[in-house]
C-alpha positions in Angstrom: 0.0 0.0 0.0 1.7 3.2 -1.1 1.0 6.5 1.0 1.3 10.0 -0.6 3.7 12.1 0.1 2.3 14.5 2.9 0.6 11.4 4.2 3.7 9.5 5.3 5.8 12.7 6.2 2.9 13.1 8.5 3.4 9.3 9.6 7.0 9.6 9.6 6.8 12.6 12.5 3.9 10.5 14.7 6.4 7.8 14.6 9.6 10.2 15.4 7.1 11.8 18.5 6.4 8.3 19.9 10.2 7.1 19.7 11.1 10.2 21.7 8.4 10.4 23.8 9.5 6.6 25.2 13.5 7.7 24.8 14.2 4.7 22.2 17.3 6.4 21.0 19.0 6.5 24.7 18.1 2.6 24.9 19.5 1.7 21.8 22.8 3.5 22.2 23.0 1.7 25.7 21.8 -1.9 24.0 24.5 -0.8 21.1 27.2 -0.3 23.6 26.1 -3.2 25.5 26.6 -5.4 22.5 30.4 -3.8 21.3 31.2 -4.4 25.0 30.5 -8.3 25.0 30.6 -9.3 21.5 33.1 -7.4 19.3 36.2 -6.4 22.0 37.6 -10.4 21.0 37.2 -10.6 17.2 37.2 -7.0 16.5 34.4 -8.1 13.8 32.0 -5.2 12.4 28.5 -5.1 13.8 25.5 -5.5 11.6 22.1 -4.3 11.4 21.1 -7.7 11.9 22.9 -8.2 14.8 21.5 -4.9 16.8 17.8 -6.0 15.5 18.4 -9.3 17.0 20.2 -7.6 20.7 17.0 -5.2 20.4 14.5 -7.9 20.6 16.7 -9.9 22.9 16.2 -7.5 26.0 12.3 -6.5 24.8 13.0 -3.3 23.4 11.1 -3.8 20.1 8.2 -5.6 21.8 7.7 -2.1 24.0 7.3 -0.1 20.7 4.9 -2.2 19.0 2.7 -2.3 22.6 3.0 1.3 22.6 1.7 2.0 18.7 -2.1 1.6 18.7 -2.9 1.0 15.0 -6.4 2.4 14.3 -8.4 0.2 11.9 -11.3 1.5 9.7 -14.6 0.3 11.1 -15.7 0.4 7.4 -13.2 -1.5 4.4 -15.4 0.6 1.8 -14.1 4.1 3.5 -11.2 3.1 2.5 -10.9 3.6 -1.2 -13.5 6.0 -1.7 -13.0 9.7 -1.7 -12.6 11.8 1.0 -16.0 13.4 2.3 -15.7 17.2 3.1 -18.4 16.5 5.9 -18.5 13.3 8.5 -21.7 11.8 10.4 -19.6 10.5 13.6 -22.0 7.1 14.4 -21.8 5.7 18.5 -21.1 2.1 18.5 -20.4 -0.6 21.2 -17.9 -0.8 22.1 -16.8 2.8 21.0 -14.4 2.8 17.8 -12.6 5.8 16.5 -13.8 7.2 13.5 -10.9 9.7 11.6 -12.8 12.9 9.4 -10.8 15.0 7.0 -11.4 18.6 8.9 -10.1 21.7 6.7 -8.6 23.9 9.7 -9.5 27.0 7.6 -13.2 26.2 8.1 -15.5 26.8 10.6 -17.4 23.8 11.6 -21.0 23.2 13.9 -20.9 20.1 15.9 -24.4 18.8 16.6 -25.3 16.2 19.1 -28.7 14.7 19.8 -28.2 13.2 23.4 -31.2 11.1 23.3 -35.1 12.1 23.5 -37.9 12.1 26.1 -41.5 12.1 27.0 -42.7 9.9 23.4 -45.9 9.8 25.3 -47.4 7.4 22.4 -44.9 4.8 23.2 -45.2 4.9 27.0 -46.3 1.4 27.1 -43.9 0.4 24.4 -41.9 -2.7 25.8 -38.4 -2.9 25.9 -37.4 -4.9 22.5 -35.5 -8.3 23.3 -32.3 -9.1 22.3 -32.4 -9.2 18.1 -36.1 -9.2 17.7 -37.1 -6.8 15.0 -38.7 -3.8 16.1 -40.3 -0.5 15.1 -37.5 2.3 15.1 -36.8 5.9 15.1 -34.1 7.6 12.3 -33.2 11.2 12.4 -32.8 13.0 9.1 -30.7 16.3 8.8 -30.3 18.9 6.4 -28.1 22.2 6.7 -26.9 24.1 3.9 -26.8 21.6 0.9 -25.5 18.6 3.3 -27.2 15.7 4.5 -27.2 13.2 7.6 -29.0 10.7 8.5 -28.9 9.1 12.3 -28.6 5.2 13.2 -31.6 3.6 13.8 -32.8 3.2 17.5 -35.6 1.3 18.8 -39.3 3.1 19.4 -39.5 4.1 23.2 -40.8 6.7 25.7 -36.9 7.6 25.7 -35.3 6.6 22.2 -31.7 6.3 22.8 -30.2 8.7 20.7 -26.8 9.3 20.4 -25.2 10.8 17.2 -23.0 13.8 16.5 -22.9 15.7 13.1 -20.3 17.6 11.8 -22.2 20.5 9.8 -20.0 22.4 8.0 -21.2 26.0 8.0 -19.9 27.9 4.7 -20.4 24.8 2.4 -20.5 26.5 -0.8 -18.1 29.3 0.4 -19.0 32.3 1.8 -16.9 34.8 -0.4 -13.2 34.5 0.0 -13.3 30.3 0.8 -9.9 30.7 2.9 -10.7 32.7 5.0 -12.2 31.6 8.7 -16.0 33.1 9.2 -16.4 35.0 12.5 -19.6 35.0 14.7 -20.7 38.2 13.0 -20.8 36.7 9.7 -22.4 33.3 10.2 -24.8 35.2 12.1 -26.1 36.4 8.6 -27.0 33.0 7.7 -30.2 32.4 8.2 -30.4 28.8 6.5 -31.9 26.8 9.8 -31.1 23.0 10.3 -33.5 20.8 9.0 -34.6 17.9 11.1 -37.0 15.2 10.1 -38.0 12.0 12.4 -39.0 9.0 10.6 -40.9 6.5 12.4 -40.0 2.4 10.5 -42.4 -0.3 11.7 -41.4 -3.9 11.7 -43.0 -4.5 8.0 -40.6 -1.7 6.7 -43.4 1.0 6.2 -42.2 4.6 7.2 -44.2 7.4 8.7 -43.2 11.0 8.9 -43.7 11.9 12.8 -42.1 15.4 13.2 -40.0 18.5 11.0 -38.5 20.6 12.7 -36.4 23.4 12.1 -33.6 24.0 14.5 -32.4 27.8 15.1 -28.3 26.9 15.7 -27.0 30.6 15.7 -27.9 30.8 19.1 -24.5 29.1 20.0 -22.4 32.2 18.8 -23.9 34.0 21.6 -23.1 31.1 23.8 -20.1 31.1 26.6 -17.2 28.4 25.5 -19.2 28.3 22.1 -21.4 25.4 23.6 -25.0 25.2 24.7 -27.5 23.1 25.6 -31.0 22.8 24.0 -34.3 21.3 24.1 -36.3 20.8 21.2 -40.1 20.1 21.5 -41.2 18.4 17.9 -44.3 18.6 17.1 -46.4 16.5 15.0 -47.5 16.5 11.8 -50.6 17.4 9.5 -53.8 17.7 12.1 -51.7 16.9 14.8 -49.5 19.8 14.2 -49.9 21.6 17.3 -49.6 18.1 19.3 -46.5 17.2 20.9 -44.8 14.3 20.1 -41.8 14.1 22.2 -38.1 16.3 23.1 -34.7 16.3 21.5 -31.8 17.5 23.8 -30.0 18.8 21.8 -26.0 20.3 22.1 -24.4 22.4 19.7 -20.7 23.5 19.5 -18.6 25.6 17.0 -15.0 24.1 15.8 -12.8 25.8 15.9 -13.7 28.0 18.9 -14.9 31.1 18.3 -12.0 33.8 19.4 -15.0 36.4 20.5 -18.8 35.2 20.7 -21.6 37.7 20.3 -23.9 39.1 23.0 -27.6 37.4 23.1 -29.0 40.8 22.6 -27.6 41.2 19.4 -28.4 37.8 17.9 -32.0 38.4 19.8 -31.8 41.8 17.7 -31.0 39.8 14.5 -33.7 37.2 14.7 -36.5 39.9 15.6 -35.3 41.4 12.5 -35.8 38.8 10.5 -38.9 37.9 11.4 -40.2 41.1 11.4 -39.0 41.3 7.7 -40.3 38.0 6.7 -43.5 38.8 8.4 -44.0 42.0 6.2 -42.8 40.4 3.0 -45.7 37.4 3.5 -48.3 40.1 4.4 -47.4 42.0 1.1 -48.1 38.9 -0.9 -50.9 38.1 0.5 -52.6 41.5 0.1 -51.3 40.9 -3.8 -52.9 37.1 -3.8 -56.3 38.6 -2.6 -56.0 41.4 -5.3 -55.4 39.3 -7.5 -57.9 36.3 -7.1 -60.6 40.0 -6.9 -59.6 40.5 -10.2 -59.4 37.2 -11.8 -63.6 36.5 -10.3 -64.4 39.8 -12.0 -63.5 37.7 -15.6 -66.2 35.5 -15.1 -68.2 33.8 -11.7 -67.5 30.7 -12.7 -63.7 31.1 -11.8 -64.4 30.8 -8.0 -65.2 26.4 -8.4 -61.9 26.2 -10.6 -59.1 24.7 -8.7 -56.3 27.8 -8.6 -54.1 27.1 -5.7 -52.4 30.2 -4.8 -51.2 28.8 -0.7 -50.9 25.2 0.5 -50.3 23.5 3.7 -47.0 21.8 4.5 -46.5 18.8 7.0 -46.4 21.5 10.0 -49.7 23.3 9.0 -48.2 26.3 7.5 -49.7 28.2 5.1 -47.2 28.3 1.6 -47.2 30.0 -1.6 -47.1 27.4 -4.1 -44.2 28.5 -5.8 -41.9 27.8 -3.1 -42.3 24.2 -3.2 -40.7 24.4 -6.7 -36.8 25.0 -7.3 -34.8 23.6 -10.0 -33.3 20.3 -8.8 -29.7 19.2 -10.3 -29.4 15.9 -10.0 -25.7 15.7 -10.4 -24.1 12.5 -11.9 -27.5 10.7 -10.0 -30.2 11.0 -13.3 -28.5 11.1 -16.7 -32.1 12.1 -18.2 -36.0 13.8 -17.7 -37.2 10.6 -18.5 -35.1 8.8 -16.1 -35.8 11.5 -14.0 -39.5 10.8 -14.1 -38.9 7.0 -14.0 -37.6 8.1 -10.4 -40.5 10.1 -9.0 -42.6 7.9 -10.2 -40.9 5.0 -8.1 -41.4 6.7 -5.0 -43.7 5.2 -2.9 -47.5 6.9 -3.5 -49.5 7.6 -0.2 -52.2 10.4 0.6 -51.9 12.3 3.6 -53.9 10.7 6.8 -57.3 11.3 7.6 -58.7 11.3 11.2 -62.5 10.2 10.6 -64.2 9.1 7.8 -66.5 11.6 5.1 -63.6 10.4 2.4 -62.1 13.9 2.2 -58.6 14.7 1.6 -56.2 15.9 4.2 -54.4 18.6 2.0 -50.8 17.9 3.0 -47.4 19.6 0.8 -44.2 17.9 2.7 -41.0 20.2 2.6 -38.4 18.0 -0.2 -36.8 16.4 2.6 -39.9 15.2 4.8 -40.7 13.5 1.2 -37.3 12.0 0.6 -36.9 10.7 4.2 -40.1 8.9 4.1 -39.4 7.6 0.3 -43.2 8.4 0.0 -45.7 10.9 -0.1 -48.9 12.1 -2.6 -49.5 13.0 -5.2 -48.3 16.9 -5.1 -45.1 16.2 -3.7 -44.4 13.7 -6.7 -45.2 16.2 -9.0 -43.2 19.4 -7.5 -40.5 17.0 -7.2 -40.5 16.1 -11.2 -40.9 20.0 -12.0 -37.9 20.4 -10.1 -36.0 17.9 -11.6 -37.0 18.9 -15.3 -36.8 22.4 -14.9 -33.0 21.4 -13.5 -32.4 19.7 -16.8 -33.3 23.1 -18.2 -37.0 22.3 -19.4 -39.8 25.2 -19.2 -42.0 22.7 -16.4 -44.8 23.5 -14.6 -47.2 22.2 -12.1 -50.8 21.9 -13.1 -53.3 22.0 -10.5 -56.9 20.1 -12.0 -58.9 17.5 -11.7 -59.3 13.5 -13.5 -62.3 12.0 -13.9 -65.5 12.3 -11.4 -64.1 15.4 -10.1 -61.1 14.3 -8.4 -58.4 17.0 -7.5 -54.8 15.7 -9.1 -51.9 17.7 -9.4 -49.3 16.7 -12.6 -46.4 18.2 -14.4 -46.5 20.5 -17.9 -43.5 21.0 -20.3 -43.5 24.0 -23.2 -41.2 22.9 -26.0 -39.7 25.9 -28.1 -41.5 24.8 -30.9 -45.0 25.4 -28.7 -45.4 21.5 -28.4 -47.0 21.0 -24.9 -46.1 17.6 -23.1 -47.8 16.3 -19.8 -45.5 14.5 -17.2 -47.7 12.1 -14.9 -45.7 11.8 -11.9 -47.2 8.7 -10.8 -46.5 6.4 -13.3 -43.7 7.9 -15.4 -46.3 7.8 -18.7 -45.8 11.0 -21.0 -48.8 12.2 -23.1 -48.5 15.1 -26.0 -51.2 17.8 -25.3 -53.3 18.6 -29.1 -56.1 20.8 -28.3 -59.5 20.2 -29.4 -61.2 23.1 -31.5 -65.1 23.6 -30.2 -65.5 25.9 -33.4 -64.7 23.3 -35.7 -67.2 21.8 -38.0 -68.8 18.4 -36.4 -66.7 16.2 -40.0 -63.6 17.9 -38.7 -61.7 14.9 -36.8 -60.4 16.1 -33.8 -57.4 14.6 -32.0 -58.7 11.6 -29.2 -56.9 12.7 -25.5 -54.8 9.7 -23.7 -54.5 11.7 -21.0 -56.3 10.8 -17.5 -56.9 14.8 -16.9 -60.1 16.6 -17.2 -60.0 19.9 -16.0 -57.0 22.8 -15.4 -57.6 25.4 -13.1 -53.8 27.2 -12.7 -50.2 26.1 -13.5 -47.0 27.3 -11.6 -43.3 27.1 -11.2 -40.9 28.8 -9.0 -41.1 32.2 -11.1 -44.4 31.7 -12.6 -48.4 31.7 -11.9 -50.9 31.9 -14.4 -54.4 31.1 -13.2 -56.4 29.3 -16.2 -59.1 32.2 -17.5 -60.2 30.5 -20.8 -64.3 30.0 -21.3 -63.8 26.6 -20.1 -61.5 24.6 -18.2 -61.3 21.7 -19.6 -58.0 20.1 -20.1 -59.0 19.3 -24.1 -60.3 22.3 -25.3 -57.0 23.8 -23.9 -54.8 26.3 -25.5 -51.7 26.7 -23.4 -50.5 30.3 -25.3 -48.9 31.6 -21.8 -48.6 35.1 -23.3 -52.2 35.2 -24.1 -53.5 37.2 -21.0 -56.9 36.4 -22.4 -56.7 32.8 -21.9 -53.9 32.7 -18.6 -53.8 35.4 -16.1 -50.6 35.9 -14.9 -48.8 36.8 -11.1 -46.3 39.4 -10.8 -42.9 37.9 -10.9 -41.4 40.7 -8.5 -44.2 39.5 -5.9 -43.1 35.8 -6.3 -39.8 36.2 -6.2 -40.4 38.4 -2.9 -41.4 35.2 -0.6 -40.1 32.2 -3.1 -36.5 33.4 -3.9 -33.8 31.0 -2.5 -31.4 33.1 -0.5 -33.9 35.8 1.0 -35.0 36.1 4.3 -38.1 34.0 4.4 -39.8 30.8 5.6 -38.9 29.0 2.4 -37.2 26.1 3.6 -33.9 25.3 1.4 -33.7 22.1 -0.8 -31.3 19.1 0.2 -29.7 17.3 -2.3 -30.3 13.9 -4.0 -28.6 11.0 -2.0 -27.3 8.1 -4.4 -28.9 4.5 -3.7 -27.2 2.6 -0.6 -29.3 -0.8 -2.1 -26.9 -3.2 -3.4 -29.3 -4.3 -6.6 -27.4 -7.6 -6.8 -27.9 -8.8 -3.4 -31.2 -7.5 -3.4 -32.3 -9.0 -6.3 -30.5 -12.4 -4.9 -32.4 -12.2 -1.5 -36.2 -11.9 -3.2 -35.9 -14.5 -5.5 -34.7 -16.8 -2.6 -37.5 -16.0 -0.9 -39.9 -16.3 -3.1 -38.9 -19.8 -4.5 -39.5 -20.8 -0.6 -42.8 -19.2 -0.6 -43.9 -21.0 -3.8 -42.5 -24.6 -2.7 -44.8 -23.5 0.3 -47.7 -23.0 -1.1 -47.8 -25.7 -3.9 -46.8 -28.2 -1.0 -49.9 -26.9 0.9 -52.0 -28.1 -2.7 -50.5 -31.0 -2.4 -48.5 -30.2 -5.7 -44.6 -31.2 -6.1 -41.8 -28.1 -7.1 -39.2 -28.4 -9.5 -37.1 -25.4 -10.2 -35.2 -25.0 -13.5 -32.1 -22.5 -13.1 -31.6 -22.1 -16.8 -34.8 -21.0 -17.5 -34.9 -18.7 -14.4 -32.1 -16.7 -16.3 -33.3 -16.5 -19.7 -36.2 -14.5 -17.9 -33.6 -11.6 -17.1 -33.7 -9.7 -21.0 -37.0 -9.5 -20.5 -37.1 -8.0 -17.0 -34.2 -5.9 -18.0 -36.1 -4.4 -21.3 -39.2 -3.8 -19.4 -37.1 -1.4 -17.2 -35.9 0.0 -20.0 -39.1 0.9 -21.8 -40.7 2.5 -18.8 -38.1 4.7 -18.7 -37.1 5.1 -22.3 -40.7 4.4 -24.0 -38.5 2.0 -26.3 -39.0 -1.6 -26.4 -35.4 -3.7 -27.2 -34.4 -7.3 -27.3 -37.8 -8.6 -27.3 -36.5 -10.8 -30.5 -33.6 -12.2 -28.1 -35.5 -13.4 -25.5 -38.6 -15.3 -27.7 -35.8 -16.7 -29.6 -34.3 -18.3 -26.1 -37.4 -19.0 -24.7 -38.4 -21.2 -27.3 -34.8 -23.3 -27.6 -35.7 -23.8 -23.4 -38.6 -25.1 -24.6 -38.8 -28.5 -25.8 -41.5 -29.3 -28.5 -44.9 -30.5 -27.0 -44.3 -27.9 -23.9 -46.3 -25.4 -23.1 -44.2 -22.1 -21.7 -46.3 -19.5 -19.6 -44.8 -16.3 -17.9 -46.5 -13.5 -16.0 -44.0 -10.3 -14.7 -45.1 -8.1 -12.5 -43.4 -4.9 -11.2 -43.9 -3.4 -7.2 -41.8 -0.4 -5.8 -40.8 -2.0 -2.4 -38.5 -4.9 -1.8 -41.2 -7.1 0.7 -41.1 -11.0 -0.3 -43.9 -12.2 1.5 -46.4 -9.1 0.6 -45.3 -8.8 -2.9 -46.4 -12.6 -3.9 -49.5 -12.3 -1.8 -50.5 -9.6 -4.7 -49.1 -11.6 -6.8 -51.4 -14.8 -5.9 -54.1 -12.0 -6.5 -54.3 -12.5 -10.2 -55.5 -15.6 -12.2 -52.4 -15.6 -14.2 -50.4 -15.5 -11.9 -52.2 -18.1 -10.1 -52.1 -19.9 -13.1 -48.3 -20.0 -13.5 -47.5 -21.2 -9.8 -50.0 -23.4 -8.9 -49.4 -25.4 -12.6 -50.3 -28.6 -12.7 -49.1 -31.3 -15.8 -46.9 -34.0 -17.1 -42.9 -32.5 -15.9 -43.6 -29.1 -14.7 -40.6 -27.0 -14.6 -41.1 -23.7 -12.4 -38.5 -20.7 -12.9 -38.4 -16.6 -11.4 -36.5 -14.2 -11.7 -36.6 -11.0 -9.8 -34.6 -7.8 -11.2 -34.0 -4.8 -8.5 -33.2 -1.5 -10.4 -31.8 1.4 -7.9 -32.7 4.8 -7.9 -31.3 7.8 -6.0 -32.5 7.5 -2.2 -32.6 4.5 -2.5 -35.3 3.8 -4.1 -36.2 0.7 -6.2 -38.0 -0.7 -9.1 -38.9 -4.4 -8.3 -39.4 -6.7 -11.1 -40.5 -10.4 -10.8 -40.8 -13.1 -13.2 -43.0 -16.4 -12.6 -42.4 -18.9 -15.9 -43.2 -22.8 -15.9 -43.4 -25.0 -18.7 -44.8 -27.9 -18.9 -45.8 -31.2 -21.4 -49.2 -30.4 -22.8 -51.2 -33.8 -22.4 -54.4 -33.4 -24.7 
């Protein structure tokens, strides 16, 4: 293993430290005059290296060095060999290991510890989990200025055991001049909070968001030593925003120390400020929103049942412009594509907001981009502001739509404007693109007119992070739809200046920041590997419990993986390849007088057991695995594709073949 250069001058001088600090060189010159003494005064011979080595160990010297030099082994082989991180999540273990992190000294860093939680009043009775039986758990997620973190896993209690440290680095993205070391009177200026999500994982896997929180750190530069103490109430989530759900102690410290810390009153002063300023920016708007929803009834009555969205809730029950959940999104080396892009959002788990009662309404519910990502789930507006994000990152004019599909219900999906005017809806859901051809009502009844794919039926506003327009045409439907965003006779626009006033990344304002996309930490191998093992056991199962023999055929199991590959491929690509290949291969598998019958299916979460229950749900499925004939042969293949956040497109591939007996 071959060091570089500063990295072994710097081993070289630990080494030189410890051999002086133990006085090695006055022991060997003894041991070396020792040994001249006794052995070389009759032969006069010369003394090797050898021989001193040997006289060294004799009398224990070496043995004392080697005690004395603690060697400090990675707790992880992969850190290894992959590049250094600018920013470290130091993890507790048992027993405690030492962790190294590359620190720039020229930076100022914020040291965050959670040192554990209290008074989780739901899990009061919660018992305490026995020695390796699976459990529902707690994780902490973190976001502060474009860096993420994400806590161990502890078990669900009235008193989850936290215990992690962060190492936030505070001028990520430098601050101006990058070498030099930010005082307390310019970090005070920035007002980026730390973002702190709690995700609740039950034993099945399934997450549920249970607090966000964002933490005010700045009160440490005011803080004697540089170090306080603090403790966080969270509060729930959606209707139970104003409900308690447990405390975070909390400590923060600066690295390095801060050679003069402010007084509270002036970051006291500070924050009023800000608020104060915030507070009259929000006000503005909203005088401006009412002005302009005034104005846009005064077109026509009818306008006040369309569906324009102007605020919407977030997880906390605050009141948000739309536009501020929008921001273009680079993806970095993560997406290569918008399709693949869209193929992403669209694997994210799908889940509308909880409702407390029945009636069937809808819990309105907007997570912040890192309450989504955490949970790897969320409805159907966060998939879509996610995938405007993302495509207007890829440099695409993308909008939100706000509308309804069929019987009325309200749907929010994503719009693209090509430069040549073509206008392209994005369904977040499912991936599926459909090209938008307006239907003419003044057209003559012989006059075909273009047949909609789309699921949408009416339109009521579209936005982005710089643009509203609120959807004034005669009628809303989606069909009859000319999307002319110029045309203030057909879209009635928001003032930009007013949007960018409370949605502008960078101001003074509530808008939370977005966190960056985390690659997958699924191994897609191994995953795929572990479902198919399991589900071969769970078939044997169940055709033993018909009373039905299982035979598995390898071979064919892996001519099943071109055509769980290529569906992949078309759902993201919308092209369809090697389907020749794998009909050709089937059918050589195949002898002649067999029957070959396959049924893929595709989930979005890696559960076994609950994925062949759905599975066992349709007849042809059914069908395939309980098969019954003259030399059944039973193959399945499952094919995990990984996604940023680790998310995952789950194929599976049931195939038997069998002699047909007439």
């Amino acid at each position: 293993m071959s060091l570089p250069p500063e990295k072994a001058s710097e081993l070289k001088q630990i080494i030189h430290q410890q051999l002086v600090k133990m006085d090695v060189h006055g022991r060997i010159r003894e041991v070396l005059a020792e040994t001249i003494r006794d052995e070389l005064a009759p032969e006069h011979q010369q003394l090797s290296t050898e021989d001193l080595i040997k006289a060294l160990r004799q009398r224990g010297i070496v043995d004392d060095v080697m005690k004395e030099l603690k060697f400090v082994t990675d707790v992880n082989e992969k850190e290894r060999t992959s590049a250094p991180k600018p920013s470290t999540h130091f993890v507790g273990r048992e027993p405690p290991v030492l962790k190294k992190t590359n620190i720039d000294p020229t930076r100022r860093y914020l040291y965050l510890q959670v040192l554990g939680g209290k008074a989780f009043l739901e899990h009061l009775q919660e018992p305490e989990p026995l020695p390796g039986q699976i459990c529902s758990t707690f994780t902490l997620c973190l976001h502060f200025r474009n860096q993420r973190f994400r806590s161990k896993p502890v078990p669900c209690a009235c008193e989850p055991d936290f215990h992690d440290g962060f190492l936030l680095e505070v001028h990520k993205d430098s601050l101006g001049d990058g070498s030099k070391m930010v005082d307390a009177t310019t970090m005070l200026s920035i007002c980026d909070p730390v973002h702190i999500v709690l995700i609740k994982t039950d034993t099945f896997g399934e997450t549920t968001l249970v607090a966000s929180y964002f933490l005010e750190w700045r009160s440490v530069l005011a803080a004697e030593n540089g170090i306080t103490n603090i403790a966080v109430e969270l509060l729930g989530v959606g209707t139970e925003s104003k409900v308690s759900v447990g405390v975070l102690n909390i400590r923060l410290e600066m690295y390095p120390q801060l050679n003069k810390t402010l007084s509270p009153e002036v970051t006291n002063t500070q924050f009023a400020l800000e608020r104060q300023k915030t507070a009259e920016k929000e006000r503005l708007f909203l005088v401006y929103a009412k002005q302009w929803w005034r104005e846009y009834l005064q077109i026509r009555p009818t306008h006040n049942v369309r569906l324009v969205k102007i605020f919407a809730q977030d997880e906390n029950g605050v009141n948000r412009p739309v536009c501020s959940y929008i921001r273009p999104l680079r993806a970095g080396r993560l997406l290569d594509t918008p399709r693949q892009a869209a193929r992403f959002v669209s694997v994210l788990g799908y889940e509308r907001a909880p409702v407390i009662g029945g009636g069937g309404g809808k819990q309105e519910q907007w997570c912040t981009l890192l309450a989504f990502l955490s949970r790897n789930k969320g409805d159907c507006e966060d998939h879509a502001n996610l995938l405007c994000s993302l495509l207007l990152g890829f440099g695409l004019e993308a909008f939100v739509c706000a509308g309804t599909k069929a019987k009325g219900v309200p749907h929010t999906w994503v719009m693209t404007c090509g430069t040549d005017g073509t206008i392209t809806f994005w369904e977040s859901l499912t991936g599926h693109r459909y090209i938008h051809r307006p239907i003419n009502p003044d057209d003559p009844p012989l006059v075909e007119q273009p047949k909609p794919l789309y699921p949408y039926r009416t339109i009521g506003c579209i936005f982005n992070h710089q643009k509203f327009f609120g959807n004034c045409q005669p009628s809303d439907a989606v069909e009859v739809c000319v999307f002319d965003l110029h045309d203030e006779s057909k879209w009635k626009p928001m003032s930009g200046e007013a949007i960018k006033s409370v949605c502008c990344p960078g101001t003074t304002s509530s808008v939370p920041p977005f966190p960056p996309l985390c690659a997958s930490t699924v191994d897609a191998a191994v995953a795929s590997n572990e479902i198919e093992v399991q589900l071969r056991v769970l078939v044997s199962e169940h055709r033993k419990d018909l009373g039905l023999s299982t035979v598995w055929d390898d071979h064919l199991s892996y001519l099943l993986s071109p055509a769980l590959a290529a569906y992949e491929l078309e759902r993201t690509t919308s092209i369809s390849a090697g389907n020749e290949e794998f009909q050709d291969a089937v059918r050589r598998a195949v002898p002649d007088g067999h029957t070959f019958k396959g049924f893929p299916i595709h989930f979005v979460y890696r559960n076994a057991r609950r994925a062949f229950a759905t599975c066992l749900r349709s007849p042809f499925c059914e069908e395939v695995v309980c098969c019954r004939g003259d030399q059944v042969r039973l193959a399945v293949r499952v094919r995990v594709f990984t996604y940023p956040e680790s998310a995952c497109a789950v194929w599976i591939m049931f195939a038997c073949k069998y002699r047909s007996v007439l």
